[in-house]
C-alpha positions as CSV (number, residue, x, y, z in Angstrom):
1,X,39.1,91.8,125.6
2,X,40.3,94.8,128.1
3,X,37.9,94.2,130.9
4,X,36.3,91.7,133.1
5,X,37.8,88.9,135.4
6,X,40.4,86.6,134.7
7,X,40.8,83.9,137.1
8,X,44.1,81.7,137.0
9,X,44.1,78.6,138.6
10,X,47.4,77.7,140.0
11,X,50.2,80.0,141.2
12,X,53.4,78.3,140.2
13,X,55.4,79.4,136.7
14,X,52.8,78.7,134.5
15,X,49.9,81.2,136.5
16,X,52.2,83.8,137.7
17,X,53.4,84.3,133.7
18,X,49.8,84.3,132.4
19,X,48.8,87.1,134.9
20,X,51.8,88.8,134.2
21,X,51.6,88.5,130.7
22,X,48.0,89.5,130.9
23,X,49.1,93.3,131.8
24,X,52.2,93.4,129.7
25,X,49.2,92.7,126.7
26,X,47.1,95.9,128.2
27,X,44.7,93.8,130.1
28,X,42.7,96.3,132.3
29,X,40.3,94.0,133.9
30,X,40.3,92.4,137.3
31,X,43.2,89.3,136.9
32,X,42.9,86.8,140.6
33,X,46.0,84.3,140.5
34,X,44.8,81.1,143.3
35,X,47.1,79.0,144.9
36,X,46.3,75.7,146.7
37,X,49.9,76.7,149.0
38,X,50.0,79.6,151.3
39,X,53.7,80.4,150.2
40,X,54.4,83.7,148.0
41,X,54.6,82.1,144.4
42,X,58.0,80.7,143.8
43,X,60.1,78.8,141.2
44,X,60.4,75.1,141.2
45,X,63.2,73.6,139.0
46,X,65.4,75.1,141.9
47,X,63.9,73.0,144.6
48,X,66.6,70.1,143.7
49,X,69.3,71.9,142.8
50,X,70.3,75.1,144.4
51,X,67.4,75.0,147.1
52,X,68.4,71.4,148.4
53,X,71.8,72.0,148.4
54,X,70.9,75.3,150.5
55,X,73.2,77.6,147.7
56,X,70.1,79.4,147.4
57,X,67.3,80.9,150.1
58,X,64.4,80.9,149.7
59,X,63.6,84.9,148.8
60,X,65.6,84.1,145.4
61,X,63.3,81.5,144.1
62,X,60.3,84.0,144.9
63,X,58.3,84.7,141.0
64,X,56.3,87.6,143.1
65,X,56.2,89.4,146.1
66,X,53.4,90.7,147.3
67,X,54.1,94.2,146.2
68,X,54.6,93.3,143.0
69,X,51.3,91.9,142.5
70,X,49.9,95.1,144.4
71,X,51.7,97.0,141.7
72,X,50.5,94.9,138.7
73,X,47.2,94.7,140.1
74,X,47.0,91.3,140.8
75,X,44.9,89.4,143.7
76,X,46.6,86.7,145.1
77,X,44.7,84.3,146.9
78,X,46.2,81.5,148.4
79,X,46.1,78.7,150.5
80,X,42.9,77.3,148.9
81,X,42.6,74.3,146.7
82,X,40.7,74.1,143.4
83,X,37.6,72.0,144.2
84,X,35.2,72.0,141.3
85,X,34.3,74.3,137.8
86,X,30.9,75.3,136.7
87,X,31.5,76.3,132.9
88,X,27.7,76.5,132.9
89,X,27.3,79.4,135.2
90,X,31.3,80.7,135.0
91,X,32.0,79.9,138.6
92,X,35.0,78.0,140.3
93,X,34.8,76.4,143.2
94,X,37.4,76.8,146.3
95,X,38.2,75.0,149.4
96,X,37.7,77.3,152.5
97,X,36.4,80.1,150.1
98,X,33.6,81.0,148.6
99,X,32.9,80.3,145.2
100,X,34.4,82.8,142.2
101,X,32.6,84.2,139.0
102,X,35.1,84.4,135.9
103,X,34.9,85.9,132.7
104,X,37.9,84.1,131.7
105,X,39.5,81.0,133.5
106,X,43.2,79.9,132.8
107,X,43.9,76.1,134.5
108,X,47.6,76.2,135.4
109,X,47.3,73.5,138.6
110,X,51.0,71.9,137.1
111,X,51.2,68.4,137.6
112,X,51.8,66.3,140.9
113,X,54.3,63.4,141.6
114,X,53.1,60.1,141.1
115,X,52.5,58.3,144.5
116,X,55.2,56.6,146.2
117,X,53.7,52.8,146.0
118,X,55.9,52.0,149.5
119,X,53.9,55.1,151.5
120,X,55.0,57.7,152.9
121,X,56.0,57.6,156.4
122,X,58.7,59.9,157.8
123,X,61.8,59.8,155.7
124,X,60.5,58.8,152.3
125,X,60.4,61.7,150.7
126,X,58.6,62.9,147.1
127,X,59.8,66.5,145.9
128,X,57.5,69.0,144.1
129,X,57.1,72.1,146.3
130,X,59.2,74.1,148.4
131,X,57.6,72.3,151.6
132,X,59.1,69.0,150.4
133,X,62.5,70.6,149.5
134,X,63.0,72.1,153.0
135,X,61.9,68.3,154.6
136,X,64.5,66.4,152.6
137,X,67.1,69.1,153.1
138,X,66.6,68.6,156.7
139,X,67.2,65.1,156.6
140,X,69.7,65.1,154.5
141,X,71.4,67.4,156.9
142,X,71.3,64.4,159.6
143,X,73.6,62.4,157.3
144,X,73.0,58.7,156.3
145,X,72.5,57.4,152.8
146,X,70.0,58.1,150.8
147,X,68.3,55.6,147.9
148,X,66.6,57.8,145.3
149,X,63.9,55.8,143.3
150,X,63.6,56.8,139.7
151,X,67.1,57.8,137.5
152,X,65.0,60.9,135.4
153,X,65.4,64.5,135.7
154,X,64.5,65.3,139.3
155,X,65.5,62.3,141.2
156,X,68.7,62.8,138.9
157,X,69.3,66.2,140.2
158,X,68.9,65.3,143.6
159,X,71.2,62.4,143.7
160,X,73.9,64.8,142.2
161,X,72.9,67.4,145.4
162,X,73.4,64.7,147.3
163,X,76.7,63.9,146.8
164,X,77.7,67.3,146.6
165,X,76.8,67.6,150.1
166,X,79.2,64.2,150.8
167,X,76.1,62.1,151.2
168,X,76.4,57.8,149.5
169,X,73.8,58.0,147.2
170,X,72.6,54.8,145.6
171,X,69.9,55.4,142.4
172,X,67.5,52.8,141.6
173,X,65.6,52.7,138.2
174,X,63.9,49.8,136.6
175,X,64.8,50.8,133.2
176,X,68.2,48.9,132.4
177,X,70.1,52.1,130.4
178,X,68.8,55.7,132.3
179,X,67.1,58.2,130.4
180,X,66.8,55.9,127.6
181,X,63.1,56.3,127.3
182,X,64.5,60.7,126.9
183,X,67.0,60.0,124.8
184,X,68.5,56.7,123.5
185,X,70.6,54.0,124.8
186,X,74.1,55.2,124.2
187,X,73.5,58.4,125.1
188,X,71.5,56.7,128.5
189,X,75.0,54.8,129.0
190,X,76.9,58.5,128.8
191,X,74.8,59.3,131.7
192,X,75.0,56.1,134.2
193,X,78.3,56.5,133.3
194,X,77.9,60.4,134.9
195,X,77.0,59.5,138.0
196,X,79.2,56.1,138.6
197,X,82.1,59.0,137.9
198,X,81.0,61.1,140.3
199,X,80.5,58.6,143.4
200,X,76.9,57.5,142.9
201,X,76.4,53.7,143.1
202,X,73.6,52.8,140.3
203,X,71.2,49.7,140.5
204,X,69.2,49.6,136.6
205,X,67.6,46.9,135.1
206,X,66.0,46.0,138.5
207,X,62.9,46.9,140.9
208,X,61.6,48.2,144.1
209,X,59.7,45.5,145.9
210,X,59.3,47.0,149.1
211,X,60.6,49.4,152.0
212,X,61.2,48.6,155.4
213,X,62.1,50.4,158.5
214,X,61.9,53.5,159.5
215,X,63.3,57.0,159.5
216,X,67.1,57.0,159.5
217,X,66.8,53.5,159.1
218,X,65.6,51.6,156.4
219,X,65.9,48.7,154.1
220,X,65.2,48.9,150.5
221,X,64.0,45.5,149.0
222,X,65.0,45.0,145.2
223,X,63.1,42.7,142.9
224,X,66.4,40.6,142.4
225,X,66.8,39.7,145.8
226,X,69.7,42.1,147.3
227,X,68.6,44.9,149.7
228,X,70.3,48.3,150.0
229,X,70.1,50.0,153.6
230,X,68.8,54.0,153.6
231,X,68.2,56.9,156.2
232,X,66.7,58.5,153.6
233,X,64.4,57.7,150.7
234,X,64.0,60.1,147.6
235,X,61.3,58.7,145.1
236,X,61.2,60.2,141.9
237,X,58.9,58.3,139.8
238,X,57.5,60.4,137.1
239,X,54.7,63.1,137.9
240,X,50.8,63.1,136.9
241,X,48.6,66.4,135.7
242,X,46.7,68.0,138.3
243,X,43.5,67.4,136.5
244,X,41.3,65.3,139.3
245,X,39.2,68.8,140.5
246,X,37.8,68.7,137.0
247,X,36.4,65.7,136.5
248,X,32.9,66.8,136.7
249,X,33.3,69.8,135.2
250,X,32.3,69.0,131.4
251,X,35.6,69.9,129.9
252,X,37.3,67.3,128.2
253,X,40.3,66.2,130.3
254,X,42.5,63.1,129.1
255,X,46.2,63.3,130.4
256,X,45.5,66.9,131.1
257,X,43.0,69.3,129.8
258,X,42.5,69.0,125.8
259,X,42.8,71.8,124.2
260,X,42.5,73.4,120.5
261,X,45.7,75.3,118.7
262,X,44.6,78.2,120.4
263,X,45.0,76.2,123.9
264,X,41.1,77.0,124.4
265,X,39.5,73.9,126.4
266,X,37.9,72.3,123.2
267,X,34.2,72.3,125.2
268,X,34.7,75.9,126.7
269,X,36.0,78.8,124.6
270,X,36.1,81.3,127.9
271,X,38.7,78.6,129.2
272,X,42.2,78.2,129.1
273,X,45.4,75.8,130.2
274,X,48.7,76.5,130.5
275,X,52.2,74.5,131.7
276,X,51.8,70.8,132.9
277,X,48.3,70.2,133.3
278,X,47.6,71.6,129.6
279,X,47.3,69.0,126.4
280,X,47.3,71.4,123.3
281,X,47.1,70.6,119.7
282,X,50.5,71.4,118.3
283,X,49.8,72.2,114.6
284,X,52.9,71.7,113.4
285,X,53.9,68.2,114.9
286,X,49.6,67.3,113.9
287,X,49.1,65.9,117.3
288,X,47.9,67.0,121.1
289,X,51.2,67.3,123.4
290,X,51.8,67.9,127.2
291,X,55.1,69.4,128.3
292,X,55.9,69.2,131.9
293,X,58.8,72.1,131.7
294,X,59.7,75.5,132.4
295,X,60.3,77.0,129.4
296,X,57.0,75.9,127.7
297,X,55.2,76.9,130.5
298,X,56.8,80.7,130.2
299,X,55.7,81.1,126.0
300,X,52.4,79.1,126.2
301,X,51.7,81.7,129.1
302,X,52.7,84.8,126.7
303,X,50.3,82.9,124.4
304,X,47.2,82.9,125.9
305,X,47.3,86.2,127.6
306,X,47.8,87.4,123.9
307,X,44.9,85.2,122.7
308,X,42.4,86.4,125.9
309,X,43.3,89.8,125.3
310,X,43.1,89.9,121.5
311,X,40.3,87.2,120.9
312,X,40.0,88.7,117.1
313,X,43.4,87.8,116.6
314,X,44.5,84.2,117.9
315,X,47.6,82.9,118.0
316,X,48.3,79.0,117.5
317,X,50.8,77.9,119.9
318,X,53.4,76.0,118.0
319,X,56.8,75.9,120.3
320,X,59.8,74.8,119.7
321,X,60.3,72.5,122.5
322,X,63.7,73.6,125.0
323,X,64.3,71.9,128.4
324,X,67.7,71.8,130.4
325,X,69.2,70.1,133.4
326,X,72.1,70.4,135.6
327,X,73.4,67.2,137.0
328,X,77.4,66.8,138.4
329,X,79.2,69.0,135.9
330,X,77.1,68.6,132.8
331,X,74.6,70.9,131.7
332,X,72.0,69.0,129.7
333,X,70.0,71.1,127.1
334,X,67.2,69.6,124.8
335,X,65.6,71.7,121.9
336,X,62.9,69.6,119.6
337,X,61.7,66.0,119.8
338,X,64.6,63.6,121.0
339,X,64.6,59.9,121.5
340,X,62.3,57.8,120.1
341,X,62.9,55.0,117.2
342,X,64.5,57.8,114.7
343,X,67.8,58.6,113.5
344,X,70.4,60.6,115.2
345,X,74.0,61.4,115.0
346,X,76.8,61.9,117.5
347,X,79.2,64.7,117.4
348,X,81.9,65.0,120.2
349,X,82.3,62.8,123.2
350,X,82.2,63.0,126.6
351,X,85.6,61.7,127.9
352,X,87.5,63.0,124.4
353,X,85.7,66.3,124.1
354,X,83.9,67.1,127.3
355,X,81.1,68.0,125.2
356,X,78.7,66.5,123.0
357,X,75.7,67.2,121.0
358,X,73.4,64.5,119.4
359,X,71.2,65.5,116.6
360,X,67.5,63.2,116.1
361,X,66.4,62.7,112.7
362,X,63.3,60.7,111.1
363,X,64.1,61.2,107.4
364,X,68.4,61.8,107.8
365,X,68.1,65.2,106.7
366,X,65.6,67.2,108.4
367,X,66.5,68.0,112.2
368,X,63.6,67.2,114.5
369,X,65.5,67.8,117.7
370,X,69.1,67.7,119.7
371,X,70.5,66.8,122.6
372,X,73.3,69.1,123.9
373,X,75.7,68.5,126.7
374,X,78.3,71.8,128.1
375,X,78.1,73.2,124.4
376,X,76.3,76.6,124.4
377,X,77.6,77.4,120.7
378,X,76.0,74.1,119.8
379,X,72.6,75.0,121.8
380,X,72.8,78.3,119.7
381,X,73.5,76.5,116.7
382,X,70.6,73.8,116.9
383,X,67.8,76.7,118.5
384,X,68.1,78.8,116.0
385,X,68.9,76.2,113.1
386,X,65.6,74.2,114.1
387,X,63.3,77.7,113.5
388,X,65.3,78.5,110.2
389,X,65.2,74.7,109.3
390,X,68.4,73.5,109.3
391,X,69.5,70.2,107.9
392,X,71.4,67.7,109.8
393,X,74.5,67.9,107.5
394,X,74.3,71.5,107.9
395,X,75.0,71.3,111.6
396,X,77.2,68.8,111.1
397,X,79.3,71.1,108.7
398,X,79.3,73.9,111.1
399,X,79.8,72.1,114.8
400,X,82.4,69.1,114.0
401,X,85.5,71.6,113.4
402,X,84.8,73.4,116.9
403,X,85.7,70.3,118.7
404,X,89.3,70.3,120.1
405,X,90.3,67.2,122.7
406,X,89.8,68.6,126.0
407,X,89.4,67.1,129.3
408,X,86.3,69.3,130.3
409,X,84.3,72.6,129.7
410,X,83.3,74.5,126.3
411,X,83.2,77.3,124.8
């Protein structure tokens, strides 16, 4: 297909790579990218890192400009919600806008946090967009503590901005050993162990029960009784696709919109999804999965543009999964399928090495995934091991005589 209209629903990482993507595969048809915001498309994993500790402005974290779409021939339209989808009749339907005909539609509306159960009233924050990373900035500016609810990636991140902006930070997490449910308990400890090092105080094992207060001054209720006091609340628990506008649409949606190999909705071959909100069938692990990072929402982009623009010659989307974090001084770096009740095997250490990798096995010889911490020959190692099919021994051979004892860093 060289002609027609393409219509992408969302304009985060996921829609702005599809209609880019689109061109780059000699699409010559009509591509619209719609965004519910009325900001220029930008990049999220920033928003609690770089962006919230105000390292970064805002023009740096744009994906495109408005030229640039001019140049690629792209229509931006934005600042209106996704409302409803006719597959019937091939129209979607738009808040404040009249409805749109598509020859092709790609859903990329990313996923949303989960709702904070204590409300929302000034100073209890959640952090998704840009919008939300410029109000906690600003309140984190006005010093105070801040409680962040939720020890995974983002409220991790943030609590580690925090204190690098000399704020008491105090995380909360009802999961006794943090990113166990990630990774695995030791590894989990490694990380509690991160940010107790690095000044934040760390209450796990126990609940939120309720919030009280108000702005600058709050009190956080725990399920065990004790109380920590806030001017600031971050919560960080866990985020949900953006699905809801197509519940009466026909297509399938269950955790996201189901998809075949191809990441074709499986009740509408003219449809696609991409990034968060998309729940493929990954051939190679024989199951549907749903990512919620950057990296898969980049290649599952460059794989449907390919697949709408050569429909005569499909391509099954089959990733190896990569995701990374920055919290304190660690980079964190994932490639595969970590965690879980499978095998794995330790090489380095944190406080000997300043580096570690862990390696997830469920048979003790194939590598299904790895966990890498400030390693990048590691990373390299396990990325390009895991396509070639590497062997857990093998890794093991080549990685345990690069460690030296060093306090910190890698090579």
């Amino acid at each position: 297909m060289s002609a027609g209209t393409v219509v992408i629903v969302g304009s985060s990482i996921a829609g702005v790579r599809t209609a880019q993507s689109l061109r780059l595969e000699g699409f010559e048809g009509e591509i619209i990218l719609v965004g519910e915001e009325t900001e220029l498309p930008y990049d999220k994993p920033p928003l609690s890192k770089s962006v919230l500790a105000g390292t970064a402005d805002e023009d740096s974290i744009r994906l495109l400009t408005q030229e640039q779409a001019d140049a690629d021939g792209i229509r931006l339209l934005l600042g209106h919600r996704a409302v409803g989808l006719d597959i019937a009749e091939n129209m979607l339907e738009l808040e404040g806008h009249e409805p749109l005909h598509y020859d092709q539609l790609v859903v990329a509306t990313g996923a949303a946090p989960r709702p904070s159960p204590w409300g929302q009233p000034p100073g209890i924050h959640l952090l998704r967009t840009l919008e939300d990373a410029r109000e906690l900035r600003g309140d984190l500016l006005r010093g105070g503590a801040l409680v962040v609810i939720g020890a995974g990636f983002i409220g991790a991140e943030a609590a580690a901005t925090a204190r690098s902006l000399g704020l008491d930070v105090t995380v909360i997490d009802p999961v006794p050993v943090p990113m166990s449910r990630i990774f695995n308990p030791e590894i989990g400890h490694w990380f509690g162990d991160l940010h107790r090092e690095n000044g934040v105080s760390t209450m796990f094992g126990v609940g939120v029960e309720s919030i009280e207060g108000e702005e600058g001054n709050f009190t956080v209720h725990l399920t065990n009784g004790k109380s920590v006091p806030a001017a600031t609340v971050l919560v960080g628990i866990g985020v949900i696709p953006n699905d809801s506008w197509l519940s009466a649409s026909g297509l399938l949606v269950d955790n996201g919109v189901v998809l075949n190999e191809y990441c074709q909705a499986v009740d509408a071959a003219n449809v696609y999804a991409v990034g968060d909100v998309a729940r493929w069938r990954h051939q190679k692990h024989g199951e549907d999965v749903r990512i919620e990072h950057w990296t898969n929402a980049v290649e599952q982009a460059a794989c449907v543009a390919h697949n709408i623009t050569h429909p005569d010659q499909p391509r099954a989307y089959t990733p190896i999964e990569y995701v990374w974090s920055d919290q304190h001084d660690w980079k964190i770096q994932v490639v595969g399928r970590v965690g879980g009740n499978v095998d794995h095997v330790i090489i380095g250490h944190p406080q000997v090495h300043g580096r570690f990798v862990a390696l997830y096995t469920t048979d003790g010889t194939t590598l299904r995934g790895a966990a890498i911490v400030n390693w990048p020959k590691a990373l390299l190692a396990c990325r390009i091991g895991m396509a070639k099919g590497i062997t857990v021994q093998e890794l093991r051979d080549k990685l345990e005589p690069q460690l030296q004892p060093q306090p910190t860093g890698a090579s």
